[in-house]
C-alpha positions, 0 to 999 in steps of 0.5 A, a space after each residue: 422410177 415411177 414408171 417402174 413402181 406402176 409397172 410393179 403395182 399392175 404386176 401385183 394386182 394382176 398375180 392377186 387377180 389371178 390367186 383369186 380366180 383360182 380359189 375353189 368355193 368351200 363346200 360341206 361334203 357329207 360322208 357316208 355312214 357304213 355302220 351296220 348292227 352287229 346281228 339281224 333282228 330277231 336273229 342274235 347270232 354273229 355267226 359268220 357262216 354265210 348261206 351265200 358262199 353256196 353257188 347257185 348251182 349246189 343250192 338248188 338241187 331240182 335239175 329242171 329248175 337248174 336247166 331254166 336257169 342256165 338257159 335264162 342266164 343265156 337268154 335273157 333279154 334284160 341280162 343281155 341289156 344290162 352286159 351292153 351296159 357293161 361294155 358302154 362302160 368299158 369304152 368311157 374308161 377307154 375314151 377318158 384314158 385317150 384324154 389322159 394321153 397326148 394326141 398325136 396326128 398326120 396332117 396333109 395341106 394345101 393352100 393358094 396365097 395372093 398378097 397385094 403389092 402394096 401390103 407388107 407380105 406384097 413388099 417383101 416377097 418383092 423384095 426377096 431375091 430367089 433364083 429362078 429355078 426356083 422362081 416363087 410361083 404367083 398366086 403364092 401356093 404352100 404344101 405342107 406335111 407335118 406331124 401335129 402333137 397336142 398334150 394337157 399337162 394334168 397339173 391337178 389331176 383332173 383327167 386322172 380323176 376323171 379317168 378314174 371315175 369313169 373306172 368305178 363306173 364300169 365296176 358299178 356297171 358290173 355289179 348291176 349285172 350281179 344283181 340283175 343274175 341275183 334277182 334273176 335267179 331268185 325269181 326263176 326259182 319263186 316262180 318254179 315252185 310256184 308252178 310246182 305248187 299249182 300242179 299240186 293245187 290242181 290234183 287237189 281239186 281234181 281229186 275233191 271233183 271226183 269225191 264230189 261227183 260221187 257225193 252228187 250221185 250217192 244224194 241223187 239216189 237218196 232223193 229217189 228214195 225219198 230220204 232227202 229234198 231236190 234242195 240238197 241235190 241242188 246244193 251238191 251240184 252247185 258246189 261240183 261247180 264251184 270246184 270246176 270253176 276253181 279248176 279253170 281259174 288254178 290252170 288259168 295260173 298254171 299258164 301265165 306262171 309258164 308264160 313268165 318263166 319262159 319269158 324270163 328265160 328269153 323264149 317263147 311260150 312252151 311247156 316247162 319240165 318239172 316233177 310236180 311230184 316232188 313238190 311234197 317231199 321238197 324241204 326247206 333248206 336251213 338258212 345260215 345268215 351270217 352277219 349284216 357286215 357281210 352285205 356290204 361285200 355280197 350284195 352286188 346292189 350295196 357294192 354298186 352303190 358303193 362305186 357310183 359313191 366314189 365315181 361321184 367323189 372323183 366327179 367333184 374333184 374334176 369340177 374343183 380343178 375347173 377353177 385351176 390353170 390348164 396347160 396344154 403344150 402343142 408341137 408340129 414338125 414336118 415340111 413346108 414349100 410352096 412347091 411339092 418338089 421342094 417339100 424333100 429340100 432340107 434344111 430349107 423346107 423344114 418346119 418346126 413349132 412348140 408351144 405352150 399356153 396356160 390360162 384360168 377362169 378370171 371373171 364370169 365363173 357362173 359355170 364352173 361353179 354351177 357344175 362345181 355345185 351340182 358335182 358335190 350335190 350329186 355326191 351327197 345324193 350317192 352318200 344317201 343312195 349308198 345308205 338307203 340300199 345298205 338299209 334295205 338290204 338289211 330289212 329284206 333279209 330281217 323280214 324274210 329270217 323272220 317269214 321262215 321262222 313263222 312260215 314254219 311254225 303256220 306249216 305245223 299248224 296247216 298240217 294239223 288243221 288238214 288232218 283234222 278237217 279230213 277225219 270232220 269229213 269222213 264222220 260227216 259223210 258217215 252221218 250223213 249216209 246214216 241220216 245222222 248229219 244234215 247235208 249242209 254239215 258235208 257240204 260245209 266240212 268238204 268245203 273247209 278241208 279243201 280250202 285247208 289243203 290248198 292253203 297247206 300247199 300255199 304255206 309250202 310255197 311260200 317256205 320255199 320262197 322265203 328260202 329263195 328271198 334270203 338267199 337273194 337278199 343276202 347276196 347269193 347267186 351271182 357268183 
């Protein structure tokens, strides 16, 4: 009886043991917030017509500008990196999907045996009594051909889990691709019109050298005739060189934009083809903001950011089931003699075996709780990361509604300053060759009027630029 109350008590601590050991350590886990406002900034329209449901393709409307894209999309080396990516993904969901199966092989062996007379192997193969055909060879030798199975029973879904997670990986990778093509687009095109506008730049300056060579030579003429100092002449000519310096400097620029288009678009330097005439007619396209709700969906950075958030939630699951009891059932069956001839003697050569096991962490859990703690760290982490892009993806498209509103308004002003400073400088030129205006009033309005064009042209640009940036940061140009 008392050995029976003992063996009951060790029984019991032994079952509490184990619940004990299977207990998970309570963690607080942070939840993500995907609380947006109802409308941007500066913007209190919930229309929910989206500029993004354009491709790219009937957004931008210029064909050569088109064809760089298309050959970036090709060609790029970072877009190419990033498909690799995707395909590093695809086999982790392949490799974690095998875990989830059982394993199944062929086994082949061969081995040699002498057991000592005087061992229990030694005394009972003395003992067993075979005929002689089959006389058992000395040293003993075994062969062996089995069919061998091994399966993790996934009592608490961890495979599953980390199936799964492996799964929302890939998408995340996917969605890094997104946003690689998005930004992609969006800096061909900010850089094309760049160039576009440089080409303008430079038939600005080209014209103002030719206006100011002849200005040169008409105050050469009057110093001739007396009407005016060698110190005029000088100033002329040091502002022909200024415009000339300015010029190298503008196709200096004209150069490393190509560079950088051809670059981005996986090529070595060359030409680009472009209608640098167009670049005045071009108009700002009229941006349709949608809502700040719709970034959640079209942003492929946000999206991203969103699977990498569940993959780290299924990561934490996966290390809570470390703490739990693993089952893993094994099986063999084949043949087996200790001559090759007889491997096809059945029933006598068959081999057969099933076996189960289970085992729990019970003591020194250091490690699972450290993988346990960093798990859910990570996941916090995503939570944070998963706000802050939603956050940032919310100021890039306010800040760039608001860029094309005052953009738009600086334009009308540019527009209004050139064509004053134009008329400054044809009564100034008038007076001049009237002796009515001193030299330095030419010089100082020429000069005026041609940083005003060029800024005009800048102002453009950066129209044009803003309309790429929403376009960019509402999720446009990756569908």
């Amino acid at each position: 009886m008392l050995k029976k109350r003992i063996y009951q008590s060790l029984s019991a601590a032994c079952l509490t043991l184990a619940v004990g050991a299977c207990k998970a350590p309570t963690l607080v886990q942070k939840t993500e917030s995907r609380a947006v406002p109802a409308s941007f900034t500066g913007s209190p329209s919930t229309d929910s017509t989206n500029v993004t449901r354009m491709p790219w393709q009937e957004f931008f409307t210029d064909p050569s500008l088109v064809a760089l894209i298309d050959t970036a999309l090709l060609r790029n080396q970072e877009l190419n990196i990033t498909r690799q990516e995707i395909e590093i993904a695809r086999q982790e969901v392949r490799a974690r999907k095998g875990e989830y199966l059982p394993t199944v092989g062929l086994g082949i062996g061969a081995g040699v045996e002498k057991a000592a007379r005087y061992t229990l192997p030694g005394a009972t193969e003395e003992s067993i009594d075979i005929k002689p055909a089959r006389a058992t060879p000395d040293p003993l030798t075994n062969f062996q051909v089995a069919a061998l199975a091994s399966w993790e029973v996934d009592i608490w879904h961890k495979l599953r889990n980390a199936r799964q997670a492996a799964a929302a990986r890939y998408l995340a990778s996917v969605e890094g691709k997104n946003f690689t093509v998005t930004n992609l687009v969006a800096e061909i095109a900010n850089s094309y019109y760049e160039l576009l506008a440089l080409d303008n730049q430079l038939a600005i300056i080209r014209q103002n050298l030719e206006n100011q060579s002849n200005a040169l030579k008409a105050v050469r003429l009057q110093k001739d005739a007396a009407r005016v100092t060698e110190l005029a002449v000088r100033r002329f000519e040091a502002q022909v060189h200024h415009t000339q310096a300015i010029q190298y400097a503008i196709q200096q620029r004209i150069t490393e934009t190509e560079n950088r288009i051809n670059f981005l678009a996986g090529r070595y330097p060359q030409p680009v083809v472009r209608n640098d005439a167009s670049f005045n007619d071009l108009v700002p396209k009229a941006m349709q903001a949608g809502v700040p709700a719709q970034l959640l969906q079209n942003r492929p950075d946000v999206r991203q950011a969103e699977q990498n958030l569940v993959a780290a939630k299924l990561d934490v699951q996966v290390a809570r089931a470390n703490f739990y009891p693993s089952l893993r059932i094994t099986g063999a069956v084949g043949s087996a003699a200790f001559q090759p001839g007889l491997l096809a003697t059945l029933p006598e050569s068959v081999l057969l075996s099933v076996a189960g096991d289970m085992a729990a962490p019970l003591i020194n859990k250091n490690g699972i709780k450290a993988t346990y703690y960093g798990a859910n760290a990570r996941q916090t982490q995503a939570v944070y990361n998963y706000e802050r892009t939603v956050l940032n993806a919310y100021v890039e498209v306010a800040n760039q509604l608001a860029s094309i509103s005052n953009l738009a308004k600086a334009y009308d002003e540019k527009s209004r300053e050139v064509e004053a400073l134009n008329q400054s400088s044809t009564i100034s030129s008038s007076l001049f060759n009237s002796a009515r205006a001193d030299y330095t009033e030419v010089l100082f309005t020429q000069r005026d009027a041609l940083e005003s064009k060029f800024d005009l042209v800048e102002t453009k640009m950066q129209q044009l630029n803003a309309t790429v940036n929403v376009y960019r940061a509402l999720g446009g140009g990756w569908k």
